[in-house]
N, C-alpha and C positions, 0 to 999 in steps of 0.2 A: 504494500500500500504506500504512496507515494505521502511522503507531509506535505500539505498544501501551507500555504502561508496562515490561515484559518486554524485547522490545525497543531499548527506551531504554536496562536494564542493562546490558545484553547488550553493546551498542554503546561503554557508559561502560569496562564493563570491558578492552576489547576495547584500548580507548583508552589506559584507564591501564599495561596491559600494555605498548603502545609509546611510551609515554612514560617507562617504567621503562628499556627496553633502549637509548633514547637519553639516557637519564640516566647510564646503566653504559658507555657509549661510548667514554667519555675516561676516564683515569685520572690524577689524580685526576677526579673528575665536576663540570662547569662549575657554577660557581654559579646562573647565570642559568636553567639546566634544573635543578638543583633545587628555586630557589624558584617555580618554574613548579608542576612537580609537585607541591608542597606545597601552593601553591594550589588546584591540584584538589583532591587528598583532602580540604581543609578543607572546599572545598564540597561537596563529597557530603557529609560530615556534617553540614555547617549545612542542608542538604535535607533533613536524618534519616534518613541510611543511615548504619550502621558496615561496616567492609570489614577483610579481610584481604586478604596475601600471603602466599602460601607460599615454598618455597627458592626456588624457581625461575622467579618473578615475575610469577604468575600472580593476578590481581587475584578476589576475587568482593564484592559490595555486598550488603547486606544491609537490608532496609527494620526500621526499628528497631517 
């Protein structure tokens, strides 16, 4: 099955979703899993998508 660019999002978002609830894991939340995560979102912007989260850590990417 070929990844379409669709896809791709799909599977980012999908991604950043469980990299959020093992962000929320620990409380406080480990440093090392935030600047992970932080690392993601950068690069999906430096790719040229902007993204939200909603309350409930639900990621969507957006191609700018």
């Amino acid at each position: 099955m070929r990844r379409t660019p669709q896809i791709i999002v799909k599977q980012t978002e999908e991604w950043l979703d469980e990299r959020w609830r093992i962000l929320w894991m620990d409380n406080p939340p480990r440093q090392a899993d935030l600047s992970y995560y932080n690392g993601a979102i950068k690069a999906v912007e430096f790719l040229g998508y902007s993204w939200k989260r909603d309350e409930n850590g639900k990621h969507t990417i957006i191609k700018d």
